[in-house]
N, C-alpha and C positions, 0 to 999 in steps of 0.2 A: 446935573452933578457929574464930574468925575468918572469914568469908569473905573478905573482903578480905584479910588477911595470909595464908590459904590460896591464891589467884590470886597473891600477889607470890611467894611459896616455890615456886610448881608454875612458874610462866612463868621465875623465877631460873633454876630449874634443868635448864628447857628451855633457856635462853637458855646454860647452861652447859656444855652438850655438845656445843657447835661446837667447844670443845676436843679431843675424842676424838678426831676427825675428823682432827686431825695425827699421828695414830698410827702410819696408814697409809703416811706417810713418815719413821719412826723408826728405820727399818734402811737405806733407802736416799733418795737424793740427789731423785728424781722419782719420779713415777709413771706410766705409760700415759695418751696422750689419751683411750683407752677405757673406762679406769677412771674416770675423771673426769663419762664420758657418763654410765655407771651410775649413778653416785653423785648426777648431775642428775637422772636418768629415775627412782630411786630417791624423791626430794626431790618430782616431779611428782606419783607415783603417793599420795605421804602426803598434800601438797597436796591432791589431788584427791577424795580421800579423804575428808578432814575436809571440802572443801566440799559434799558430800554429804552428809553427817551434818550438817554447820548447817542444810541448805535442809532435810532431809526433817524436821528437826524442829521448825523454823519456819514450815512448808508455810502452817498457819493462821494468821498474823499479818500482815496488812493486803500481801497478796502485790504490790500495786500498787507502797504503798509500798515495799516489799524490792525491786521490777523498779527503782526509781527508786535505791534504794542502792545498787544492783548496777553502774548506770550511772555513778553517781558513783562508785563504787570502780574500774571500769576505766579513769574517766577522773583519778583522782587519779594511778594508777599512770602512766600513759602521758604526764599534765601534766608529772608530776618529770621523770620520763625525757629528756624533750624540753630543759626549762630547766637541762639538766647535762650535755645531750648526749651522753647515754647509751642515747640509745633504739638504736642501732646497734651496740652494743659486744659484740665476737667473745669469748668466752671462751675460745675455740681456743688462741690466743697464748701457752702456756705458756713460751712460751722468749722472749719481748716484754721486753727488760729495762729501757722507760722506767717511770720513778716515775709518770710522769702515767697510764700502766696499771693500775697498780698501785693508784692511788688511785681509781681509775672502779671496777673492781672490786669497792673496798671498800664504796664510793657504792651502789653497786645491788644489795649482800650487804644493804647498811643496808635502803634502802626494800624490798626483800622483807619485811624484819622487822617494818618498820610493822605491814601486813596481815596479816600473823601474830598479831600481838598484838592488834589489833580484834578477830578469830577468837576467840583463850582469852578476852578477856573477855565477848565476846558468847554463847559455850558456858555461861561460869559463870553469866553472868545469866538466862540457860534454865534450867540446872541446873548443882550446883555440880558432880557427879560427873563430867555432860557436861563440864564445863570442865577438869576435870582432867585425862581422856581426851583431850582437845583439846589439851591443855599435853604430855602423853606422846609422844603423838602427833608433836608439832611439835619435840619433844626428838631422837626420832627424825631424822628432816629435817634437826633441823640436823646431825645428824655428817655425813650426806651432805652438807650445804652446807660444812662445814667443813671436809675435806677438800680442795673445790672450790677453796678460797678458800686452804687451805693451801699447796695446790701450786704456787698463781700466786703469793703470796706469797713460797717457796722460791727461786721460781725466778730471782728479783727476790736471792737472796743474804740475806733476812731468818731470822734463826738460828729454829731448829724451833720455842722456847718462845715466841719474840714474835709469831710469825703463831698460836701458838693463840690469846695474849691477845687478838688482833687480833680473828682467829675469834669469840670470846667477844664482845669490843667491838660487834661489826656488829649484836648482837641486843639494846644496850640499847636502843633503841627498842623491842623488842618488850615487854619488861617493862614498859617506861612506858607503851606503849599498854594491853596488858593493862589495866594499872592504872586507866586513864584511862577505858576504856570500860565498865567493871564498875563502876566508880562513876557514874560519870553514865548509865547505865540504871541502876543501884538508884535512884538518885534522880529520875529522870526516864523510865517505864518505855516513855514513847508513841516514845522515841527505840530503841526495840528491831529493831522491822519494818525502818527504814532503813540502822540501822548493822549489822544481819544480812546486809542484800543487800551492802552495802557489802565485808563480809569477803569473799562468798561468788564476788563479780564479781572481788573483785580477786587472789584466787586464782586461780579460773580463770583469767585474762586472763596472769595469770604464767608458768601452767604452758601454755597452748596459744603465747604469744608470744614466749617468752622457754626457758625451761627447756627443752622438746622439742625447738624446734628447734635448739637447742646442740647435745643428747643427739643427735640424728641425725648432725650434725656431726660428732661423738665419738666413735659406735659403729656396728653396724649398723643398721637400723630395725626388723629383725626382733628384736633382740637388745632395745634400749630399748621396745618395746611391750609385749614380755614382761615387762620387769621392772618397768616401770608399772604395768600392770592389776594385775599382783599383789601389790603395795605399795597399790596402791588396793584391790583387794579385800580385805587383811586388815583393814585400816583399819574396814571396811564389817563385816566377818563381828567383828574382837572387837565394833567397838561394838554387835552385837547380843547377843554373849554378857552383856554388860558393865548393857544396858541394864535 
């Protein structure tokens, strides 16, 4: 197949599991704020995971460069944030019933996905299989995000099947980015080192900024640590089977 029409099929159908994620409200009305942590601390540990597997297998590609992606990537994350005024935004508020909530929400579902999607394309331009793992990966993540984003959206009164379309919706940026960064490294390969650290910072910066400290919020911290590390470490242990 393709590699490029192979990246838009795998990041698609990562991007389309943020549907699942409302599943967990199919039989009832809400869900626990705790569940919600998990499902965040769940989302960090994947996160954290794949950016581990980008760095360790970029380790040798102009690391300077990558440190300077890396910066730009924390600081694209934290630019947006700031000009949507979202850098302060509680996820707690399951029961918040203004729209203007509801669409911050959807706003910072969205630029997660960015970053996500520089990630699978910067995987497949490594390697395609990595990139696929990387897309699996991130498929995973989003049902925990979908979920997340389910349940504020529920809670706002928007009927079960249009907060998954929603769900779904928040990750077309991830596919386009995909898209965008697998082709411009195939074509441009010196652009690899930067938009590597780029994924890799702005991951991280997600998951220790933003994700964890929700997930503390949510649950207990002993309870969210545990199930980080361990969504991170599968992460880490298949892609060595895999490798």
């Amino acid at each position: 197949m393709n590699p490029t029409l192979t990246v838009l099929l795998y990041s698609s159908f990562a991007a389309a599991t943020a549907a699942i994620g409302a599943l967990a409200l199919l039989k009832r009305g809400g869900i626990p704020t705790s569940w919600v942590g998990w499902a965040n601390a769940v989302a960090a540990g994947l996160m954290l995971g794949i950016a581990y597997v980008l760095a360790a297998a970029g380790w040798t590609y102009a690391p300077w460069t990558g440190a300077l992606g890396a910066i730009a990537g924390i600081g694209f994350i934290y630019w947006t944030h700031l000009i949507h005024r979202t850098e302060d935004l509680d996820l707690n508020r399951l029961d918040e019933a203004s729209p203007d909530y509801g669409h911050q929400v959807f706003l910072v579902q969205s630029l997660h996905s960015t970053s996500e999607g520089v990630a699978i394309g910067v995987a497949a331009a490594l390697n395609l299989n990595l990139g696929i793992f990387t897309a699996l990966a991130l498929a995973a993540h989003n049902v925990a995000e979908g979920t997340v984003l389910t349940a504020v959206l529920r809670a706002r009164a928007v009927r079960l099947g249009e907060a998954a379309g929603l769900a779904v919706l928040t990750n077309a940026t991830q596919v386009l980015l995909a898209l965008a960064s697998f082709v411009a490294i195939s074509a441009l390969p010196s652009l690899l080192p930067f938009a590597l650290g780029f994924a890799v910072g702005a991951l991280v910066h997600l998951v220790m900024m933003e994700l964890l400290p929700e997930s503390y919020d949510q649950a207990g911290h002993t309870s969210i640590a545990l199930v980080t590390s361990v969504a991170t470490g599968l992460v880490v242990l298949l892609n060595g089977f895999l490798a």
